[in-house]
C-alpha positions as CSV (number, residue, x, y, z in Angstrom):
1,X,83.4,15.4,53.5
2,X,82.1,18.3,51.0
3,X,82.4,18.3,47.6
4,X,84.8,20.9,45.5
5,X,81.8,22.3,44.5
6,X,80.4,23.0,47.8
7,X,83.8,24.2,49.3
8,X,83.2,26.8,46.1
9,X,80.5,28.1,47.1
10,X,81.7,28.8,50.7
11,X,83.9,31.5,49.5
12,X,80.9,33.3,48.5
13,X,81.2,35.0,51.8
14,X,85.5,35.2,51.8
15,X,86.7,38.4,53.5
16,X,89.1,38.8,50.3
17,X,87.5,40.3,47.2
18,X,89.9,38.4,44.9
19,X,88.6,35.1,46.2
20,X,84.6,36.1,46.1
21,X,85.1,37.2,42.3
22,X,86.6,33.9,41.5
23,X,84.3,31.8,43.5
24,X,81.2,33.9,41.8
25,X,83.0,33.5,38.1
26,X,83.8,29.6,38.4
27,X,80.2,29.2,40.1
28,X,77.8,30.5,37.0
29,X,78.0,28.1,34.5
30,X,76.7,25.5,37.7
31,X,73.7,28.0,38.0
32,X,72.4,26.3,34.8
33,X,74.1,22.9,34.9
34,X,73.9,22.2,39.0
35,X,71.2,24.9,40.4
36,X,71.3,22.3,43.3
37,X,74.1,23.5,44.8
38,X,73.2,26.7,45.7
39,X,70.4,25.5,48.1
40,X,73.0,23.6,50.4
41,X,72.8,25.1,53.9
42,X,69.4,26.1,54.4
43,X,69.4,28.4,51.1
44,X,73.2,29.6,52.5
45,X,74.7,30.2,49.2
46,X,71.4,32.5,48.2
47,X,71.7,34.6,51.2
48,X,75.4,34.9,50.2
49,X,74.7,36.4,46.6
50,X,71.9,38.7,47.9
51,X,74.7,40.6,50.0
52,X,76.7,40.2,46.3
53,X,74.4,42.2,44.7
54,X,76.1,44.8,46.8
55,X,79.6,44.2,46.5
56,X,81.9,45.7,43.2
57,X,79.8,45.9,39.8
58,X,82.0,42.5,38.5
59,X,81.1,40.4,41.6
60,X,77.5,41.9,41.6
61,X,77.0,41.5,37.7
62,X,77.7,37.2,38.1
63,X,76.1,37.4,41.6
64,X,72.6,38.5,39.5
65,X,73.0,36.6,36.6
66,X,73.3,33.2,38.7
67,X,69.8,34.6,41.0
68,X,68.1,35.4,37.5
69,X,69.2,31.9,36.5
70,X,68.5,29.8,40.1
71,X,64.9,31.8,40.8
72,X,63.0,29.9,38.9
73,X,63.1,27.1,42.0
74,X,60.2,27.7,44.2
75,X,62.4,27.5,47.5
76,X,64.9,30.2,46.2
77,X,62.1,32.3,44.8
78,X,60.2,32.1,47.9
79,X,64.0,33.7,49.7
80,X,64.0,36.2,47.4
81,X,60.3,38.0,46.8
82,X,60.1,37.9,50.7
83,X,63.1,39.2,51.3
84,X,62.3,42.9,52.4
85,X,65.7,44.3,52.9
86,X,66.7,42.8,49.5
87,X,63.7,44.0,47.7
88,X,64.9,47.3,48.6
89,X,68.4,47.3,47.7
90,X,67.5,46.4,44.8
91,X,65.2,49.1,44.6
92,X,67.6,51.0,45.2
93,X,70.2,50.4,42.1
94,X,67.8,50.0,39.7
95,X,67.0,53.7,39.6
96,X,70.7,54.8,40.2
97,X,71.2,56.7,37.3
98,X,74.9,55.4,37.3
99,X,74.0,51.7,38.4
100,X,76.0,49.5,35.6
101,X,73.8,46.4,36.5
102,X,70.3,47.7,36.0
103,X,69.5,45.5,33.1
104,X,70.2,42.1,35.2
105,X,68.4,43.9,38.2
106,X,65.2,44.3,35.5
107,X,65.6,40.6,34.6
108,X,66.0,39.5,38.2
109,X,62.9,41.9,39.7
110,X,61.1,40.2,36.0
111,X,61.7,36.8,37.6
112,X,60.7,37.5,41.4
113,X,57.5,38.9,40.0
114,X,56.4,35.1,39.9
115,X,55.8,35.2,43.3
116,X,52.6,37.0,44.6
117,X,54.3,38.9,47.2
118,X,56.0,40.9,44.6
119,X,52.5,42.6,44.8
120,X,53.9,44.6,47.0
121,X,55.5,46.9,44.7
122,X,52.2,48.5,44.0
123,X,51.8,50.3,47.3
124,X,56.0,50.1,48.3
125,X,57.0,53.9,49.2
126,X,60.0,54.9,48.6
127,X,62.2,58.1,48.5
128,X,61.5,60.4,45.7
129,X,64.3,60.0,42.9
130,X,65.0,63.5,41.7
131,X,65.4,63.6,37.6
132,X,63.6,60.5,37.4
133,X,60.3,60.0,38.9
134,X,58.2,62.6,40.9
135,X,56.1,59.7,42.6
136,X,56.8,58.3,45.5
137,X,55.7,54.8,44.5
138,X,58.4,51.8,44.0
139,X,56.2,50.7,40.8
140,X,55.6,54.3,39.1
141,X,59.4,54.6,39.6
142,X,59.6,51.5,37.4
143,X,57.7,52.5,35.3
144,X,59.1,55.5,34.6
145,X,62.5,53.9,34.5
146,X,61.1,51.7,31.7
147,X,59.8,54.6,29.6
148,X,63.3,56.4,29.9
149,X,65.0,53.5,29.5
150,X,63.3,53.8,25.8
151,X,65.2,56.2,24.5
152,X,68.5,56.3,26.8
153,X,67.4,59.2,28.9
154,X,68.2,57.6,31.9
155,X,70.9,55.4,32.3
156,X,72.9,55.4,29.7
157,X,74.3,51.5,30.6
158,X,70.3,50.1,30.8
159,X,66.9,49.9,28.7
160,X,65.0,48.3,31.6
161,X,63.4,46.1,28.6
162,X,62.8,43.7,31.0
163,X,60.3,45.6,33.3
164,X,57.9,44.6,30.5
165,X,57.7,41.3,32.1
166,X,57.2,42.2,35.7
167,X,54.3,44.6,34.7
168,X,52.6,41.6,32.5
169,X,52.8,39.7,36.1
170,X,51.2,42.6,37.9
171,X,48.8,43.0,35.6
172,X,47.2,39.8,36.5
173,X,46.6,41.1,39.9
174,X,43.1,43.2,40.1
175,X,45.2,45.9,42.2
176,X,47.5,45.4,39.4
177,X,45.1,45.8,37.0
178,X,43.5,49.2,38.7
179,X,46.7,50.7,38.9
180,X,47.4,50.7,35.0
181,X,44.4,51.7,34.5
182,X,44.1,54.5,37.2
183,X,45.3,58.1,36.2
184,X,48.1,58.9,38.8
185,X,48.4,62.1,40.7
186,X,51.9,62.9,40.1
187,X,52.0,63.2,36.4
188,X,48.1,62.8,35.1
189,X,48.3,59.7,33.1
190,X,47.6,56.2,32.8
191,X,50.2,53.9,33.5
192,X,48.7,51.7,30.9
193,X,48.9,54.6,28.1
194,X,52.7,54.3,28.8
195,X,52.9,50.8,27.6
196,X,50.7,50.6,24.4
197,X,53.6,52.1,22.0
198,X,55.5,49.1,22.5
199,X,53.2,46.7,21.2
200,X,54.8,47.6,18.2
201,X,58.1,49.0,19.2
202,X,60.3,46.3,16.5
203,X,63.6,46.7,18.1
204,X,63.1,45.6,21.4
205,X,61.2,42.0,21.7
206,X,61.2,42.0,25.2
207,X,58.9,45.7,25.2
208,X,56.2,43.7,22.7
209,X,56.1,40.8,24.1
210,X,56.2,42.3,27.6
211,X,52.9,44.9,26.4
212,X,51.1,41.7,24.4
213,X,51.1,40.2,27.6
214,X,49.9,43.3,29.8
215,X,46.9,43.7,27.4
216,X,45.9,40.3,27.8
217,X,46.1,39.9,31.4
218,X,44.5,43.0,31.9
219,X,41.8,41.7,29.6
220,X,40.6,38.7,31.9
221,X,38.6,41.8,34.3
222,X,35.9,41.8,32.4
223,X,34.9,45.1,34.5
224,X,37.4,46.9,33.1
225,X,36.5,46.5,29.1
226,X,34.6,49.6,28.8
227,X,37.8,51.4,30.4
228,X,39.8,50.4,27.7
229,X,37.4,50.4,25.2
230,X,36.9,54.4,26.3
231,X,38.8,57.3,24.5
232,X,41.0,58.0,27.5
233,X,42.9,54.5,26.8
234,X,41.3,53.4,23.5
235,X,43.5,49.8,23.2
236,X,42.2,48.9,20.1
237,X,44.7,50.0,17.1
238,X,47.9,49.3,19.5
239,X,46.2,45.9,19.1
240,X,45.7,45.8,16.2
241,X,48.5,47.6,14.2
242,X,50.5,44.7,15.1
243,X,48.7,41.8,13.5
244,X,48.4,44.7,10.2
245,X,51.2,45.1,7.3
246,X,51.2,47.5,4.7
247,X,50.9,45.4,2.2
248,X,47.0,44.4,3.2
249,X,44.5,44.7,0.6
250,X,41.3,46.5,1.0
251,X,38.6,47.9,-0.8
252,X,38.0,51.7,0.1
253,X,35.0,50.6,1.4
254,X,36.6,48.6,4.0
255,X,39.0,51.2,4.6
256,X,36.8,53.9,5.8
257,X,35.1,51.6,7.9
258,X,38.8,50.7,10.3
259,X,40.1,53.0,12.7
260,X,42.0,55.8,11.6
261,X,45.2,54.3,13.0
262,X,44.9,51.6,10.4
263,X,43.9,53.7,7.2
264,X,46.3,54.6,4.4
265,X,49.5,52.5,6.6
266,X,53.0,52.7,5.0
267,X,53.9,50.4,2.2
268,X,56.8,49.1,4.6
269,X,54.8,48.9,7.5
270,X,55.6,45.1,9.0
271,X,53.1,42.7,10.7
272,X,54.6,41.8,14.2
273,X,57.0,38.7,13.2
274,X,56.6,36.3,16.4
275,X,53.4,34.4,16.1
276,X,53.3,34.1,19.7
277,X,52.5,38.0,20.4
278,X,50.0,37.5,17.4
279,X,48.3,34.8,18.5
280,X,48.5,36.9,22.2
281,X,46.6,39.9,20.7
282,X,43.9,37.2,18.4
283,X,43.2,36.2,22.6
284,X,43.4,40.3,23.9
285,X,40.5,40.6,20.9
286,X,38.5,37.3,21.9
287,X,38.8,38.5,25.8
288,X,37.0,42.3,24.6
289,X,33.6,40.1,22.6
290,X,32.9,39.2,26.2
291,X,30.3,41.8,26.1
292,X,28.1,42.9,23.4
293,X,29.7,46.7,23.7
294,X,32.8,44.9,23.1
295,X,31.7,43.2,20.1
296,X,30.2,46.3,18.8
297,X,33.1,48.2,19.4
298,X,35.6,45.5,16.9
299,X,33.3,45.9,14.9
300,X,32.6,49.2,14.5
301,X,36.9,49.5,14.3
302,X,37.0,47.2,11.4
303,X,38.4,44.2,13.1
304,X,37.2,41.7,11.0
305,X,39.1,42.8,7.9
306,X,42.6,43.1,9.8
307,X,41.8,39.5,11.1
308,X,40.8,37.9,7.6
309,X,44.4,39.6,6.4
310,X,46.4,38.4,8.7
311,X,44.3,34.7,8.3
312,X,45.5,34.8,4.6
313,X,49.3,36.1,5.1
314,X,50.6,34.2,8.3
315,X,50.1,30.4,7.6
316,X,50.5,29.1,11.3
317,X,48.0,27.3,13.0
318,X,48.1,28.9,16.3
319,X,47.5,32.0,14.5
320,X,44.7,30.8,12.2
321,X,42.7,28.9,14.9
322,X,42.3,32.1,17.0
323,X,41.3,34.0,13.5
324,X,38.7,31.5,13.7
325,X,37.5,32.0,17.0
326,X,37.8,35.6,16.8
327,X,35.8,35.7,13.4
328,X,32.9,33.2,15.0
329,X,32.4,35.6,17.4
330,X,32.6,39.0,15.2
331,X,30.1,37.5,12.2
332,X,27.4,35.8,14.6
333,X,23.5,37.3,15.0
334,X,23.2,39.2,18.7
335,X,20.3,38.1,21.0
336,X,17.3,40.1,19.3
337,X,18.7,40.2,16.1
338,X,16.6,38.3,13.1
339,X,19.3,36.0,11.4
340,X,19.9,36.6,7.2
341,X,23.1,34.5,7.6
342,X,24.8,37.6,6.5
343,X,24.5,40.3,9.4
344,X,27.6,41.0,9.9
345,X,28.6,41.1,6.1
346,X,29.5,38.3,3.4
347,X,30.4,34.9,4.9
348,X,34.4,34.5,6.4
349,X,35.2,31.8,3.2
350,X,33.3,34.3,0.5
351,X,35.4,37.0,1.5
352,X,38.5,35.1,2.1
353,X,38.3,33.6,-1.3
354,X,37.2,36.8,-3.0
355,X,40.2,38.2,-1.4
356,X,42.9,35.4,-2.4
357,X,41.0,34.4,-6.2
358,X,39.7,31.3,-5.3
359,X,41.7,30.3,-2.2
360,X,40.9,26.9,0.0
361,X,42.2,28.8,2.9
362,X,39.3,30.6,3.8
363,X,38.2,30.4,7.5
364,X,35.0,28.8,7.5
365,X,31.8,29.9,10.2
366,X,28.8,27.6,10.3
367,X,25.7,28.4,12.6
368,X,27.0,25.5,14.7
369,X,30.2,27.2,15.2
370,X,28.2,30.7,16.1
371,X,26.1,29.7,18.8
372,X,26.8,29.2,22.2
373,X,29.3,31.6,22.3
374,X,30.1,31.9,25.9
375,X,30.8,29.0,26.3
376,X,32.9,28.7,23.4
377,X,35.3,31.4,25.2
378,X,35.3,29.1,29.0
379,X,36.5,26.1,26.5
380,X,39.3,28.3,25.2
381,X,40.6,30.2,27.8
């Protein structure tokens, strides 16, 4: 004999409106407290909210906000990223400039993007959506609802904040990868170049998290580094603006040696607050020494001092062990170049402690530590 709970969720699919809005209302809370339930039936009850999605914007908002909180189970997931007809719909409302929903369709489409057919997204055509994209493409359409979503210019009921997410997943895909990287046709830029303001956007977590974790995804193809090393992308100070604050110290020496994006920065210029997106951008850096250009390039932008600054301000250990590593890397002899034990400048501690009057928080780089450097990066990543 079923439960109350499973006679519940059969009114999911009642013919009378009243009763699907208070089956979907008195169901949530059991998205998070009996997820189970909703996989009765051969996945019945997920079928059930997919055609919710569609119904009126109360009905659809729960309907979402249980998938966003049930897709993280492998069987439902699996439903809903192969779902073809469901994929589209909701295609379809995210870039209705009127769709009231859009945010929880950004967190669902986030959440689906676990799944590798969500790849799919990168080739997906679709019908052109006049006023808001020119491209035909189901992901340029994203992405240009993201960017508008910035500043309100879209919908005025969504920031489509959460698209950061689902482009950190595709960005771990090498067509993923290509396409940020690949100037498109129907408006001449990167995709990527669309995303690296946000790495320091500070009202929106989601946008700098989300662009922390494109970089470093993108990052693992090593065959892309001198792409965003080049000009025409030129990662570096949306990297590192974020682990800078305006109230760093350094000599005018040290200045004119660091990109110009980090000269002469406001007084009330904030380093980014969550030591997780710091500690995400000490790796982005660490992924670029791969290759000598790499190294060569931090170098030449003045990484090290940024890094020994933020080593001194942010006492977290996360954030200081990947100072460390980062600083190994930067301050060690190349192949064919004579060691003086002070190539790359004054050792990390001399410089720390000259910096903090005698501080025992300097980061400390032996030889030991310097060699072996590749293999130093397997170990950590």
């Amino acid at each position: 004999m079923p439960t109350a709970l499973e006679e519940l969720v059969e009114f999911l699919h009642h013919g009378n409106t009243q009763i699907r809005q208070v089956s979907v209302e008195n169901l949530l809370p059991f998205s998070k407290t009996q997820p189970a339930i909703f996989k009765i039936n051969r996945l019945t009850p997920v079928k059930d909210l997919e055609l919710l999605v569609k119904d009126y914007a109360p009905i659809a908002k729960n309907a979402l906000t249980i998938l966003i909180n049930i897709s993280g189970d492998r069987d439902v997931l699996g439903l809903l990223a192969n779902d073809e007809a469901f994929l589209k719909s909701l295609l379809l409302r995210i870039t209705n400039v009127k769709e009231p929903n859009a945010n929880e369709i950004a967190m669902l489409l986030a959440n689906m993007a676990k799944s590798d057919s969500i790849e799919r997204l990168l080739t997906l055509k679709r019908d052109i959506v006049l006023g808001l994209s020119a491209s035909d493409i189901a992901i340029n359409q994203l992405m240009d609802c993201f960017v508008k979503g910035a500043v309100g210019s879209w919908n005025p009921k969504a920031d489509f904040d959460y698209l950061a997410y689902l482009f950190a997943d595709l960005a771990k895909y090498p067509l993923g990868a290509s396409y940020l990287t690949t100037i498109q046709s129907y408006d001449n830029v990167h995709p990527l170049s669309k995303l690296l303001p946000f790495t320091s956007l500070p009202s929106s977590l989601p946008r700098r998290l989300g662009a922390a974790t494109v970089l470093k995804n993108i990052s693992f193809s090593v065959s892309l580094h001198p792409t965003l090393l080049s000009p025409a992308l030129s990662i570096l100070p949306y990297v590192l603006l974020p682990l800078a604050s305006g109230s760093d110290n350094y000599s005018e020496g040290e200045t004119d040696q660091m990109l110009e994006e980090l000269q002469l920065l406001e007084p009330d210029k904030k380093r980014e607050p969550k030591s997780n997106i710091l500690v995400m951008h000490l790796e982005t850096l660490l992924l670029l020494t791969t290759n000598r250009e790499g190294r060569e390039k931090l170098r030449e932008a003045g990484c090290y001092f940024v890094v020994r600054e933020l080593h001194l301000a942010v006492e977290n250990e996360g954030v200081r062990e990947g100072c460390d590593r980062l600083v190994q890397v930067l301050m060690r002899d190349e192949e064919g170049e004579e060691h003086s034990g002070q190539s790359r400048g004054a050792p990390v501690s001399a410089l720390v402690t000259e910096r903090d009057g005698g501080s025992d928080k300097g980061m400390m780089v032996t030889q030991a530590d310097s060699e072996d450097e590749d293999e130093q990066i397997v170990e950590i990543f």
